[in-house]
C-alpha positions as CSV (number, residue, x, y, z in Angstrom):
1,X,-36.4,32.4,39.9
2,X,-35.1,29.0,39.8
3,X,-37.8,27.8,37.5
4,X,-37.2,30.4,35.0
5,X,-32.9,29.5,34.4
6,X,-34.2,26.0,34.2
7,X,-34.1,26.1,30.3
8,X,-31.7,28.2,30.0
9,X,-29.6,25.9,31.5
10,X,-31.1,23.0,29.7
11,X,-30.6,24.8,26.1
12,X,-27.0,25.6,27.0
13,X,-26.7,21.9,28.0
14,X,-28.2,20.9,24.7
15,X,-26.0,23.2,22.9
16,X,-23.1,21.4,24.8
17,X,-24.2,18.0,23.7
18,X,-24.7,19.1,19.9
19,X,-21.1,20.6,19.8
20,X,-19.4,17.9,21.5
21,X,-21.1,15.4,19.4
22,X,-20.4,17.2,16.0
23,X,-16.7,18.2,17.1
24,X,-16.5,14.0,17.4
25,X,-18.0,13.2,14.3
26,X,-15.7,15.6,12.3
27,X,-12.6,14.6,14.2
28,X,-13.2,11.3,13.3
29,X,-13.4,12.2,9.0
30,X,-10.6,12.5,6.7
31,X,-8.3,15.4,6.6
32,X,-6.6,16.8,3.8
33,X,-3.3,19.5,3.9
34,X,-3.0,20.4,0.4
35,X,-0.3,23.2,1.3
36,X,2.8,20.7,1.7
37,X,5.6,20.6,-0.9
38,X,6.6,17.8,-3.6
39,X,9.2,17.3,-1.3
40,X,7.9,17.0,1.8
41,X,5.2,14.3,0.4
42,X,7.6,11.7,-0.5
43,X,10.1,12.2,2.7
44,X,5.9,11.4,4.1
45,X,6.1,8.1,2.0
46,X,9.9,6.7,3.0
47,X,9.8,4.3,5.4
48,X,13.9,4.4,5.7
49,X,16.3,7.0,5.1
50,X,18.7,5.1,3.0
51,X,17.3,5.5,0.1
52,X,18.6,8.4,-1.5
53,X,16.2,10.1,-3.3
54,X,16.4,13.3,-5.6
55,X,14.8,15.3,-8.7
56,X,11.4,15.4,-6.6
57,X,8.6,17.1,-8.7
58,X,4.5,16.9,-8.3
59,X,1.6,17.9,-11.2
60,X,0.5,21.0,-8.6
61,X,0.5,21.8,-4.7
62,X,-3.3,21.9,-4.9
63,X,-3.8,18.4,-6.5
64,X,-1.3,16.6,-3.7
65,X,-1.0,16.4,0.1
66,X,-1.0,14.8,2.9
67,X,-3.9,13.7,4.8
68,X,-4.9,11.8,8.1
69,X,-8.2,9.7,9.4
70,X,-8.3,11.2,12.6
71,X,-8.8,8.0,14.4
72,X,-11.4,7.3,12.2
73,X,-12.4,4.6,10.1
74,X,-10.9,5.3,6.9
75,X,-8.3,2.5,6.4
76,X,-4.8,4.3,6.2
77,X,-4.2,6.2,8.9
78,X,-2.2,8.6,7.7
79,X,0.0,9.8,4.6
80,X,-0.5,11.4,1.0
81,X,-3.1,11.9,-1.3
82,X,-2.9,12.4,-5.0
83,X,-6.0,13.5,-6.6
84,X,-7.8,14.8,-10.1
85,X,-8.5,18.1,-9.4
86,X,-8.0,19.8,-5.5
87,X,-7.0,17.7,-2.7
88,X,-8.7,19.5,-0.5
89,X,-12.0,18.8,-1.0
90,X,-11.4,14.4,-0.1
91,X,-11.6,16.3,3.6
92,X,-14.8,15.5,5.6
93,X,-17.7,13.0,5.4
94,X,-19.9,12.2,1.8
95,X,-21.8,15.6,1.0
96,X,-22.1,15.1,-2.1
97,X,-20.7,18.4,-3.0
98,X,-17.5,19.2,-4.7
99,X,-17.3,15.8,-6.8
100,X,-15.4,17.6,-9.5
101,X,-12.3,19.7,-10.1
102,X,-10.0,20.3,-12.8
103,X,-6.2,21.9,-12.5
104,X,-4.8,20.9,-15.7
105,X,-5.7,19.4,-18.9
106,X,-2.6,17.2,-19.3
107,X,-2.5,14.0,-21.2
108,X,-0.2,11.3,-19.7
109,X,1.4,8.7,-22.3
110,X,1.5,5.7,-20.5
111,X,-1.7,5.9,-18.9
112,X,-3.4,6.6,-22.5
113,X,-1.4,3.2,-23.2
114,X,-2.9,1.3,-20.3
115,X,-6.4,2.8,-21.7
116,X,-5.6,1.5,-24.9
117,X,-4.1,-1.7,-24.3
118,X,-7.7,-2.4,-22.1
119,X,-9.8,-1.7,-24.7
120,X,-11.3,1.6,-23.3
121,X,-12.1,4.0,-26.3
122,X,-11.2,7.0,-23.8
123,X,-8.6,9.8,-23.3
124,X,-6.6,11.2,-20.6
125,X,-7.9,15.2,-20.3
126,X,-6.5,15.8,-16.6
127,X,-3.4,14.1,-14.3
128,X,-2.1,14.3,-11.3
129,X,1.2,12.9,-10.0
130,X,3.9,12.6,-7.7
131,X,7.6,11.9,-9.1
132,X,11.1,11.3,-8.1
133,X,14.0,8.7,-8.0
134,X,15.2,6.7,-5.6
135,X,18.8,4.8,-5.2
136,X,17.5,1.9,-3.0
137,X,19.9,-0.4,-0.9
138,X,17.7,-3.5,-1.6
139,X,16.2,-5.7,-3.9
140,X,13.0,-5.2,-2.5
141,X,10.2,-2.2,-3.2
142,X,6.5,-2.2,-1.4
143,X,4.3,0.2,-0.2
144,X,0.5,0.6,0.7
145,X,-2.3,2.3,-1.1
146,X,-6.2,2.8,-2.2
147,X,-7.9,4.0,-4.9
148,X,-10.9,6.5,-3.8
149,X,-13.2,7.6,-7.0
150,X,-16.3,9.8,-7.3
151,X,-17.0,7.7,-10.7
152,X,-18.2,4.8,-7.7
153,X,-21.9,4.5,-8.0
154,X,-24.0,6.0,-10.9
155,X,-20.6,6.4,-13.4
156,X,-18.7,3.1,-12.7
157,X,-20.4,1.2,-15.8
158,X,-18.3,4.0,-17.7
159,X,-15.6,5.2,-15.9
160,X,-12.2,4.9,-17.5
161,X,-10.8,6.8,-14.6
162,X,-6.9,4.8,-14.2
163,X,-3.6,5.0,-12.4
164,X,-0.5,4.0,-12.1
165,X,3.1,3.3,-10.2
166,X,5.6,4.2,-13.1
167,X,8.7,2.3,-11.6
168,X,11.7,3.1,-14.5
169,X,15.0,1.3,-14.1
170,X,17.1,4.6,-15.7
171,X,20.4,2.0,-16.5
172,X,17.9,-0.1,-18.6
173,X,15.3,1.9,-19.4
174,X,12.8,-1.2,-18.3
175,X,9.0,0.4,-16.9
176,X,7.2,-1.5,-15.0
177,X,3.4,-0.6,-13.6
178,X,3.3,-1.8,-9.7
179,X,-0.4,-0.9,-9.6
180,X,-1.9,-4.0,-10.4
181,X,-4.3,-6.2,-8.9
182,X,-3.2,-9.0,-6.4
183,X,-1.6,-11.7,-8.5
184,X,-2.4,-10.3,-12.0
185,X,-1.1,-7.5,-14.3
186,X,-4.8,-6.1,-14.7
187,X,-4.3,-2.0,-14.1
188,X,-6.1,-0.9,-11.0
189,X,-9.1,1.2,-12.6
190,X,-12.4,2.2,-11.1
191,X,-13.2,-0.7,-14.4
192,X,-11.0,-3.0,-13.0
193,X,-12.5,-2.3,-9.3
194,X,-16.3,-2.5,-8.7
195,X,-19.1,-3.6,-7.0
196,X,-22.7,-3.9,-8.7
197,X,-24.9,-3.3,-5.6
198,X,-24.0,0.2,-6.0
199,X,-25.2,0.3,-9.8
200,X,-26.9,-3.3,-11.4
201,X,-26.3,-2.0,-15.2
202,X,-22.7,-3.0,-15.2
203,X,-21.3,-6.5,-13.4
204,X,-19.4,-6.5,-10.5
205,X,-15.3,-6.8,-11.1
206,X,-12.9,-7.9,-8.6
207,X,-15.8,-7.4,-5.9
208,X,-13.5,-8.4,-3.2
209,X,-11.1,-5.6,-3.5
210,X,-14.0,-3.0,-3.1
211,X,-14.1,-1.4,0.4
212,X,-16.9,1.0,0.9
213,X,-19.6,3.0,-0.9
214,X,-19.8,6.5,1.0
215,X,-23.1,7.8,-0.2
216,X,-25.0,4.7,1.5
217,X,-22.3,5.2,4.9
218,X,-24.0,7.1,7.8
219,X,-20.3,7.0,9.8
220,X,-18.9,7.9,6.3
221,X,-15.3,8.7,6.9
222,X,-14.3,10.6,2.9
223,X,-16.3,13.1,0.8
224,X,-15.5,10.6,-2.1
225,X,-17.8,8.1,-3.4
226,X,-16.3,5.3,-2.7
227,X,-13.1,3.6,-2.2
228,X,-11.1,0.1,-3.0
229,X,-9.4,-2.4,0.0
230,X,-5.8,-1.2,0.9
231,X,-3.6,-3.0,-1.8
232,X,0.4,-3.3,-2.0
233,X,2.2,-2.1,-4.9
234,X,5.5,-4.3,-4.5
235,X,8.6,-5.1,-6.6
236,X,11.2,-7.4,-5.9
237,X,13.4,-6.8,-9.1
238,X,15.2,-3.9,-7.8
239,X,18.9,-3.8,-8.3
240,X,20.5,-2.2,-5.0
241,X,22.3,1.1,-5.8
242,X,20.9,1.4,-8.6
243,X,18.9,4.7,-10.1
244,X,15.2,4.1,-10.6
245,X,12.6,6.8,-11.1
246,X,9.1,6.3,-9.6
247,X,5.9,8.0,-11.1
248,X,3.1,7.8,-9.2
249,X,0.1,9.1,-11.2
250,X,-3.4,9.4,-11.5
251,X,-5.9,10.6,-14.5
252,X,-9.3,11.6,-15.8
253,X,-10.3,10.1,-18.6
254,X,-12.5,11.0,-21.2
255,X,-13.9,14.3,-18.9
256,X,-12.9,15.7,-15.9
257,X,-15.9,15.0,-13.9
258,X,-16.0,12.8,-11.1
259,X,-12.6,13.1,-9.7
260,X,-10.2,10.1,-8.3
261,X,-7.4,10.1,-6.1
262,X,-5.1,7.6,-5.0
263,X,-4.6,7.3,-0.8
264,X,-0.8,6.0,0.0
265,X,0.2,4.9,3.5
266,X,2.7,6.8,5.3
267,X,5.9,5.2,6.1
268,X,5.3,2.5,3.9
269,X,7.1,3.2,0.9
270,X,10.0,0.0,2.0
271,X,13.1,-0.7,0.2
272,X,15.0,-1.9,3.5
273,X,16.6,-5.3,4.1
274,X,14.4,-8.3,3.7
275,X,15.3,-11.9,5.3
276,X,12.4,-13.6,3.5
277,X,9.3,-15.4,5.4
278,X,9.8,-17.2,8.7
279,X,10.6,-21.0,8.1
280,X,11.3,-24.7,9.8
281,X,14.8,-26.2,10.2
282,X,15.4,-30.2,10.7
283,X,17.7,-31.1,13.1
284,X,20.8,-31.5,11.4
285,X,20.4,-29.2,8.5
286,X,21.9,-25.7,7.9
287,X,20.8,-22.8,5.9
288,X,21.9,-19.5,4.8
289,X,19.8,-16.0,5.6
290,X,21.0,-13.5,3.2
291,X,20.3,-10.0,3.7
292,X,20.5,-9.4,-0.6
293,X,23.2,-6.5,0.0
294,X,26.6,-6.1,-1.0
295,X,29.8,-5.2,1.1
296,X,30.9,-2.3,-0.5
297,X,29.0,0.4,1.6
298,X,27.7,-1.3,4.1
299,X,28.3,-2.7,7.6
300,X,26.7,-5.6,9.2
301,X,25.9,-7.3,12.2
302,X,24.1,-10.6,12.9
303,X,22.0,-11.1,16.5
304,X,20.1,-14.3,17.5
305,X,17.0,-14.1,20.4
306,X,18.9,-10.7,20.4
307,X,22.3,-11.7,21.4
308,X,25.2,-11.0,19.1
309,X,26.5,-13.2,17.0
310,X,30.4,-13.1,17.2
311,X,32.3,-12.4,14.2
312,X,29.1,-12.3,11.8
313,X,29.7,-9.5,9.9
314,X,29.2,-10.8,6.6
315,X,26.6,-10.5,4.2
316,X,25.5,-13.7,4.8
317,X,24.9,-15.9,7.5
318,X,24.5,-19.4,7.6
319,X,22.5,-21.0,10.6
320,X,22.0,-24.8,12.3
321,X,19.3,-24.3,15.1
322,X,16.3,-22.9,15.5
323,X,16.2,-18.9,17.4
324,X,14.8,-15.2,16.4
325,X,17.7,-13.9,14.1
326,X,18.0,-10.4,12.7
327,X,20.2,-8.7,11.1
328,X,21.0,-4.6,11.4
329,X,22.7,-3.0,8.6
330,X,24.0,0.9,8.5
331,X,25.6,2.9,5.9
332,X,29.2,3.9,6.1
333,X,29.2,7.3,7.1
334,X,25.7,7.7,7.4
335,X,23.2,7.8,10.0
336,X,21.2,5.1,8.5
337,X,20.7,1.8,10.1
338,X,17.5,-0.5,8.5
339,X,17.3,-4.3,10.3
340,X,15.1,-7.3,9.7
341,X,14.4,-10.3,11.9
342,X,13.0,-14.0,10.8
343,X,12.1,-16.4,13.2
344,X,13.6,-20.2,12.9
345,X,11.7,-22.5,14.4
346,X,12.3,-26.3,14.9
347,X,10.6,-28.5,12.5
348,X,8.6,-30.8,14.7
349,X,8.5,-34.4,13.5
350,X,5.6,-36.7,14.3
351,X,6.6,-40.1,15.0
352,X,5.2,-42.5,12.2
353,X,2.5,-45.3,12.4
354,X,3.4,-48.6,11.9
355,X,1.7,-50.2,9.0
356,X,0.1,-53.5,8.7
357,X,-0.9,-56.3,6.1
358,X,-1.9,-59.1,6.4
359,X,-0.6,-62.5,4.5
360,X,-2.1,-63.1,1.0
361,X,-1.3,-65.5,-1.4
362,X,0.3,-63.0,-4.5
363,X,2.8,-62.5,-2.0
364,X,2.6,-58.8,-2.4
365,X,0.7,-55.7,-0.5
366,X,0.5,-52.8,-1.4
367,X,1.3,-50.0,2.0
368,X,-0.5,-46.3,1.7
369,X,2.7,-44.3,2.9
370,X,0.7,-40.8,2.6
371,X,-0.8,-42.2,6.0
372,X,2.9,-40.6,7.5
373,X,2.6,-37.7,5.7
């Protein structure tokens, strides 16, 4: 009798093993909720709750959500996804099915500008976006993205595939596109963004910012193509309480085959308080940490290796030694309270060398003082 349940036993364990090691794979692939609202999705992106945000809209509920990695290795952990087409089907490892959806066959101004303005003899036939404005307390604007495209591979030689981060200053009516490569205003584009080990016809552009090719992935993590590096979309030109309206939007150009979709980390949409980079101070020397708000609606209180600082309630603080220092800043009658902390550290001077000659007859020498530098 025992020999007979043997394999039984040893199928069900094999089952067991199978199951387990499936239910870990898929845990560990991208996930996509494309049932959340417009509004929802950008409370997702804020990483404080004093900016005031309002006329929240989105191009469809099918073509946004939100979406996580599972613990996976996907690079953004968590927040939304705006895609070409449905939303949905970024969920799961490369299959190579469902490359391709169309919602809408909307044209979108200002990307058909950016097409333009590159050269690209291509139109917009299908977007997808997320809107709304913002009143931000700072000066300062960041937050963390990717751009995932099925046009990676066999279509990036001619994909004009392109999005955008529409920031509008509504006082001035001044636009600005915050989706630009790292220390350029070149357009993030599947053009812009590509590798040519993953199709030789075309060279490679801005190699460096190109993370992963899924087709050739056996751990793949995103039933997408491929995807670029996590990049920062940042702006440091805000004017605090002021109206701005941000567009963040996405389109298919020239067909709607081959969808793309934009990946944007949760919690990191930033307009908070920023003290700047940490920095040395000589002995003797003062300097002045200013938190780039005003007075009018806001409270503030200074702390050093977090101690309060008495009296230092003012915008501003000026400083003489070294220490931690941050500085937590709340609405009046609000619930919001946003800090930031620099560190000060002392500027360590390294005694010099002394410096030597020897006689000559000119009566002059000539010392090499860079030696102290």
């Amino acid at each position: 009798m025992s020999i007979s349940k043997q394999p039984a036993t040893l199928k069900k364990l094999l089952w067991l093993v199978v199951f387990l090691c499936t239910s870990i794979g898929f845990s560990q692939t991208v996930s996509v909720d494309n049932s959340k609202s417009a509004q929802n999705l950008v409370d997702t992106l804020l990483d404080d709750a004093c900016a005031n945000v309002s006329n929240v809209s989105s191009s469809s509920i099918q073509a946004t959500g939100s979406f996580s990695n599972n613990d996976g290795a996907f690079p953004i952990a968590d927040g939304v996804i705006i895609r070409t087409g449905n939303a949905g089907f970024s969920s799961g490892g490369y299959t190579g099915t469902n490359m391709d959806s169309q919602l809408n066959t909307d044209a979108d101004p200002y990307l058909q500008n950016l097409l333009d303005r590159s050269g690209r003899a291509a139109i917009v036939v299908e977007t997808a976006f997320l809107e709304f404005d913002f009143v931000p307390i700072s000066n300062v604007l960041s937050f963390d993205f990717l751009l995932a495209s099925n046009e990676y591979g066999p279509e990036q030689c001619n994909s004009s595939d392109v999005l955008a981060f529409v920031l509008t200053d509504l006082q001035t009516g001044t636009v600005t596109n915050l989706a630009v490569a790292p220390g350029s205003n070149t357009p993030i584009t599947v053009q812009n963004i590509k590798d040519n080990t993953f199709n030789p016809v075309c060279p490679s552009v801005n190699p460096d910012l190109f993370a992963s090719y899924e087709v050739d992935n056996a751990q793949s993590t995103i039933n997408m193509r491929g995807y670029t590096s996590v990049l920062t979309a940042a702006s440091s030109t805000l004017v605090p309480g002021r109206a701005y309206n941000m567009r963040i939007v996405i389109g298919d150009a020239n067909d709607s085959r081959f969808d793309s979709a934009i990946f944007i980390s949760a919690g990191s949409f930033n307009t908070g308080v920023n003290l700047g980079p940490d920095f040395s101070l000589c002995d003797g020397d003062e300097a002045v940490l200013e938190s780039g708000l005003t007075s009018a609606e806001y409270t503030f209180e200074w702390l050093r290796d977090g101690v309060v600082i008495p009296g230092e309630t003012a915008t501003t603080l000026t400083i003489t030694e070294p220490g931690a220092y941050r500085v937590e800043v709340s609405r009046q009658n609000s619930n919001c309270l946003i800090d930031d902390e620099i560190v000060i550290s002392d500027l360590q001077v390294t005694p010099p060398q002394d410096l030597f000659a020897c006689y000559t007859a000119s009566g002059t020498t000539t010392f090499d003082l860079t030696e102290n530098g």
